[in-house]
Backbone as a printed PyTorch tensor [residue, N CA C, xyz], in Angstrom:
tensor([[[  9.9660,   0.8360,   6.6770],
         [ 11.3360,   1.2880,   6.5440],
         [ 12.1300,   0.2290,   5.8010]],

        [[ 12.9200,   0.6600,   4.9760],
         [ 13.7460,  -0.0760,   3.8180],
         [ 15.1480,  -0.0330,   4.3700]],

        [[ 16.0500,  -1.1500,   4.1650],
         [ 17.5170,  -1.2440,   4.5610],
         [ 18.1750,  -0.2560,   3.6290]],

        [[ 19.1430,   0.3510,   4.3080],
         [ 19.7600,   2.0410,   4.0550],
         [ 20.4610,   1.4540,   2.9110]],

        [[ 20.5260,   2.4620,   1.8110],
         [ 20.8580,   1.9930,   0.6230],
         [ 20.3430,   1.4890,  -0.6390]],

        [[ 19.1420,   1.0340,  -0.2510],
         [ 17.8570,   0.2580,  -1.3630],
         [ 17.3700,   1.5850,  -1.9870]],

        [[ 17.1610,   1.3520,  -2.7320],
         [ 16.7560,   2.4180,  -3.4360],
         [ 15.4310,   2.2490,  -4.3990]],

        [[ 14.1290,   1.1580,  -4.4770],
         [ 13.1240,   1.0790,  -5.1740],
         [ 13.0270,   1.6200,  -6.4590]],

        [[ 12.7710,   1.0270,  -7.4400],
         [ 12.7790,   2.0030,  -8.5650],
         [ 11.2590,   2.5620,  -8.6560]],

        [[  9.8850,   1.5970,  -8.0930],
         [  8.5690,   1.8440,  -7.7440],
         [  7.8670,   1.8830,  -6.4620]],

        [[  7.5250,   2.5530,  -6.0180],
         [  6.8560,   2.1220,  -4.6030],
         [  5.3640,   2.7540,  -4.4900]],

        [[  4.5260,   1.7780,  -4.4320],
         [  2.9160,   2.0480,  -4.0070],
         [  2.5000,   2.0890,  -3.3230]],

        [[  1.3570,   2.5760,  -3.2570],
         [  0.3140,   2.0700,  -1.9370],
         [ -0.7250,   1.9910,  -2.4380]],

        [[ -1.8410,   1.0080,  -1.9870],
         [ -2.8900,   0.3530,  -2.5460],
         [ -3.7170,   0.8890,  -1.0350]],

        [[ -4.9590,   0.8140,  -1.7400],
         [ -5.9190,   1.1930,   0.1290],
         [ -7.5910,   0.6320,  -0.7360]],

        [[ -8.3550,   0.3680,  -0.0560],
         [ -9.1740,  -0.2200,  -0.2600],
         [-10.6170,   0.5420,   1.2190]],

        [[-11.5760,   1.0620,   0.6300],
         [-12.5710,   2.0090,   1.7030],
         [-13.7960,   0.3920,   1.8050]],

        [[-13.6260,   0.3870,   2.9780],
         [-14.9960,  -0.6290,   3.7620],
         [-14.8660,  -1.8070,   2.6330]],

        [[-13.7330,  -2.6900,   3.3020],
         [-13.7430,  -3.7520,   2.0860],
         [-14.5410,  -4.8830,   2.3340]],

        [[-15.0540,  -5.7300,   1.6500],
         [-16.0200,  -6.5800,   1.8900],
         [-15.0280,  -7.5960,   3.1460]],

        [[-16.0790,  -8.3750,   3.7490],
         [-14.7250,  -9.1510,   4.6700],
         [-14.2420, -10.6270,   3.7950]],

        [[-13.0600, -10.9700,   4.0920],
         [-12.1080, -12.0990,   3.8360],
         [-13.2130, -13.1180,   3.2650]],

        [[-12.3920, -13.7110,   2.4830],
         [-13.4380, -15.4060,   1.8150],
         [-14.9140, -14.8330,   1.3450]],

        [[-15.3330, -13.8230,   1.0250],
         [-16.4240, -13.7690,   0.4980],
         [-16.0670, -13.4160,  -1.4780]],

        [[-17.6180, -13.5890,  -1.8720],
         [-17.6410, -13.2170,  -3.3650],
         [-17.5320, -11.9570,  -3.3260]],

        [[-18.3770, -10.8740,  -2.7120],
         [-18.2580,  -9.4160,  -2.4730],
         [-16.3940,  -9.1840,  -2.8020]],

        [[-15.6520,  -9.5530,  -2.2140],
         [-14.2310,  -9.1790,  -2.4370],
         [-13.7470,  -9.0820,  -3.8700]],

        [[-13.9930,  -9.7230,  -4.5810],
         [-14.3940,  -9.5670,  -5.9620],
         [-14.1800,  -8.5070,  -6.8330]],

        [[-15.4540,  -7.5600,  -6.0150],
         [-15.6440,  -6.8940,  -6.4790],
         [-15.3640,  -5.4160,  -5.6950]],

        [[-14.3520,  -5.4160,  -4.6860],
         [-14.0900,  -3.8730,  -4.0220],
         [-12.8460,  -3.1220,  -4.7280]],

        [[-13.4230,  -2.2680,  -4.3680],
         [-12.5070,  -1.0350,  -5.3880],
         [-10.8950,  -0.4610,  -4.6600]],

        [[-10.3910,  -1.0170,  -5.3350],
         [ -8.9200,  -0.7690,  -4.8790],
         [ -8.1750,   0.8470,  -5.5760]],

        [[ -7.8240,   1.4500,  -4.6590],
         [ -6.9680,   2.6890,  -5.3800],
         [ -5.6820,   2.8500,  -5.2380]],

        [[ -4.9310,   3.2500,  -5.9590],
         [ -3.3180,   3.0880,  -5.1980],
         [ -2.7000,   5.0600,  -5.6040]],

        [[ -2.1200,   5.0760,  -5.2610],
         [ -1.0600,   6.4550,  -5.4010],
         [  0.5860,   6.1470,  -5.1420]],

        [[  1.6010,   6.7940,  -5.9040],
         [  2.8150,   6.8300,  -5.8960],
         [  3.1750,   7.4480,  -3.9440]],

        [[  4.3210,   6.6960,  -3.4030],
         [  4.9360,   6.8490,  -2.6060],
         [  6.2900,   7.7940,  -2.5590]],

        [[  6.2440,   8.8510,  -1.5680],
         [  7.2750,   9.6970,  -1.7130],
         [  8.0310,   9.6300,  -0.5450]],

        [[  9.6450,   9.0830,  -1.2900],
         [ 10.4630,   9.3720,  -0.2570],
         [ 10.7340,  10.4380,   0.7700]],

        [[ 10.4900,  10.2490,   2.0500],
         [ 10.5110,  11.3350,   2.9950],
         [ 12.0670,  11.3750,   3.8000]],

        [[ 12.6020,  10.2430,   3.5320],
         [ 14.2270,  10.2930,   4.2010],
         [ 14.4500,   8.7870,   3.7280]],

        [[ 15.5160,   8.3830,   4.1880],
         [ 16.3760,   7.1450,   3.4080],
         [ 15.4200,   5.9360,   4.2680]],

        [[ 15.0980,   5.4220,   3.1350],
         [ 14.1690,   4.2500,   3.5960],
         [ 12.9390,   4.5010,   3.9480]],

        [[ 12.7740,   5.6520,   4.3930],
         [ 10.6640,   6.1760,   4.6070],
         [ 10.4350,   6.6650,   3.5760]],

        [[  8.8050,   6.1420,   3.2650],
         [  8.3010,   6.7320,   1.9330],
         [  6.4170,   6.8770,   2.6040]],

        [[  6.0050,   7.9770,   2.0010],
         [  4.6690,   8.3590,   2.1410],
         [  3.9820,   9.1010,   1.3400]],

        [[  2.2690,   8.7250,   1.9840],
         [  1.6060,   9.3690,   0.6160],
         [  0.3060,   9.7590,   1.3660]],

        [[ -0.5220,  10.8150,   1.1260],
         [ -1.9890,  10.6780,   1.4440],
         [ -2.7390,  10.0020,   0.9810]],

        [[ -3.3330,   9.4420,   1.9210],
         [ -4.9390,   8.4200,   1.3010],
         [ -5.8420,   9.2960,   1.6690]],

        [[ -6.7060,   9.4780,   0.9300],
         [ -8.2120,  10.0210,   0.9730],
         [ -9.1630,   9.0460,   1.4090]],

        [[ -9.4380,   9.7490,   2.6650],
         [-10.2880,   8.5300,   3.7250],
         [-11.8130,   9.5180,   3.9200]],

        [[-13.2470,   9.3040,   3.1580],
         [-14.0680,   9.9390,   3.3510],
         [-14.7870,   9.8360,   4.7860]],

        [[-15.6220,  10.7700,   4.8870],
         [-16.1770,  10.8710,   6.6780],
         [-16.8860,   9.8510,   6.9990]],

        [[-17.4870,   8.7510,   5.6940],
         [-18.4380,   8.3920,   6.4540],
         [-17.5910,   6.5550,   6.5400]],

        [[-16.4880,   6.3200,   6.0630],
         [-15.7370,   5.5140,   5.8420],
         [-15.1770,   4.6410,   7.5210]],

        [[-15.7120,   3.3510,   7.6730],
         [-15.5930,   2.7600,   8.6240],
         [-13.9660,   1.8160,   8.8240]],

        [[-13.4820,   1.7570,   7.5790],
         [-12.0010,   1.5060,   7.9970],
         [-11.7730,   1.0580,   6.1850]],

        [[-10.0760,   1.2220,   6.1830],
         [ -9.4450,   1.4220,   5.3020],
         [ -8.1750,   0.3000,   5.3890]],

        [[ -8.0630,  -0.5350,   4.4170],
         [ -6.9910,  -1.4390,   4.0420],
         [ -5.9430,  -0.9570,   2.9860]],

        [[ -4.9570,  -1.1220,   3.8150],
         [ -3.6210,  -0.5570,   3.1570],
         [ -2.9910,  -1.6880,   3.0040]],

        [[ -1.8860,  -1.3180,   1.5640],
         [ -0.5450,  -2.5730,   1.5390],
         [  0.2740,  -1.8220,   0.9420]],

        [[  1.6270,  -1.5960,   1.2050],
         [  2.1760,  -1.0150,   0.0340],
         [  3.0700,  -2.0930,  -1.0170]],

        [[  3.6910,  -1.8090,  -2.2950],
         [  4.2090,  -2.3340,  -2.7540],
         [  5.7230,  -1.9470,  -3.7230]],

        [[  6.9650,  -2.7050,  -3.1110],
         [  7.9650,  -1.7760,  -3.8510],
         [  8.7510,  -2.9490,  -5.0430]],

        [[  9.3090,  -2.0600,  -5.7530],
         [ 10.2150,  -2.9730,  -6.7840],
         [ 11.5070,  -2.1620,  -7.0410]],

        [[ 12.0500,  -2.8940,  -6.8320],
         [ 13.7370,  -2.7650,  -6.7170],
         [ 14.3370,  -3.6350,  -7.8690]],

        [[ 15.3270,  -3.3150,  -8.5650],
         [ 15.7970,  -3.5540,  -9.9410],
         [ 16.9840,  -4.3150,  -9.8220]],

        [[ 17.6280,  -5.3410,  -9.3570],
         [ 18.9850,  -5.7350,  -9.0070],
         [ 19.1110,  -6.7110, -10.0570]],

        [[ 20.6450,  -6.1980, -11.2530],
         [ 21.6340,  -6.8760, -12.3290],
         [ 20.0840,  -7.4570, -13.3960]],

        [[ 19.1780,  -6.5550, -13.3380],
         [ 18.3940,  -6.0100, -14.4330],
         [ 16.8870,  -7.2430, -14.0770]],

        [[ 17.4180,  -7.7960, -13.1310],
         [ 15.9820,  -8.2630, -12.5620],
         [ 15.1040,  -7.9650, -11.3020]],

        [[ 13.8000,  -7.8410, -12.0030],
         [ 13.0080,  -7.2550, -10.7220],
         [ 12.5440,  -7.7410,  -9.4630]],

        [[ 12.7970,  -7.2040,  -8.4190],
         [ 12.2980,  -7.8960,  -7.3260],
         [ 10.9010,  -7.1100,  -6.7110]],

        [[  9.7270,  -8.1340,  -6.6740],
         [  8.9010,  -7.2070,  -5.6940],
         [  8.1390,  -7.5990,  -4.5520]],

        [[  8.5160,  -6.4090,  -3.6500],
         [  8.1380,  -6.6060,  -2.4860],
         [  6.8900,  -5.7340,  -1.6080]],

        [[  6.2470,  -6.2470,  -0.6210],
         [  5.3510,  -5.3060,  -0.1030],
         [  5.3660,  -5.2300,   1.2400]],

        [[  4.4410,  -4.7660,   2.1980],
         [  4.3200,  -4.5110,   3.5400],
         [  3.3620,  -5.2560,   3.9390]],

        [[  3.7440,  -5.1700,   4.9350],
         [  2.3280,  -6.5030,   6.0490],
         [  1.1500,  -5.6340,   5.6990]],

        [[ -0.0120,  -6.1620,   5.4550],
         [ -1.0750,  -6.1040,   5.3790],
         [ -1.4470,  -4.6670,   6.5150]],

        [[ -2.2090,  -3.8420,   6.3010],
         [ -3.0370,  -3.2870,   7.3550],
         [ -4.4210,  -2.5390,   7.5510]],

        [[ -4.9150,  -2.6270,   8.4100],
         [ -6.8170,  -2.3840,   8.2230],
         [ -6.6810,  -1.2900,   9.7710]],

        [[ -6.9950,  -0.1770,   9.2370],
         [ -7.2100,   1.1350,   9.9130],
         [ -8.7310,   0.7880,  10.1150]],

        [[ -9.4260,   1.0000,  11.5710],
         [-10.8470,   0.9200,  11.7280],
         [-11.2810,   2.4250,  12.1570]],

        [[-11.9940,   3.0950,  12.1440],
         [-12.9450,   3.9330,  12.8410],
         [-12.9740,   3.8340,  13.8170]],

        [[-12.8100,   4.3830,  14.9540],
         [-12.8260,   4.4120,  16.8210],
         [-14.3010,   4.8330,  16.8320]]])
């Protein structure tokens, strides 16, 4: 959630399927996908990720940029890793 009024001129989301773990070379090389974020009310924004069946957990971040007196600011969300129950 964004402070009422901000208005992003970009907002992403990045997700990443069974990413190699932290400090390795494998990281390197995992496949990152992102999709556009849609405002759902003032300050929430969402999107579907395509999470396949056989997929053991999924890393999300999103990322926004906001335009203030013609310079860009960008910002993202805490880190997060969805696991498989």
């Amino acid at each position: 959630t964004l402070k009422e009024g901000v208005r992003p001129a970009a907002n992403v989301v990045s997700w990443c399927i069974d990413r190699s773990p932290p400090y390795t070379f494998a990281t390197e090389y995992d496949h990152w996908e992102s999709a556009p974020l849609t405002q759902t009310s003032p300050g929430v924004f969402m999107a579907e990720v395509p999470v396949p069946a056989g997929a053991g957990a999924v890393d999300l971040v999103s990322t926004h940029t906001h335009v203030e007196n013609g310079v860009p600011f960008h910002f993202s969300s805490a880190y997060h890793r969805w696991e498989r129950p």
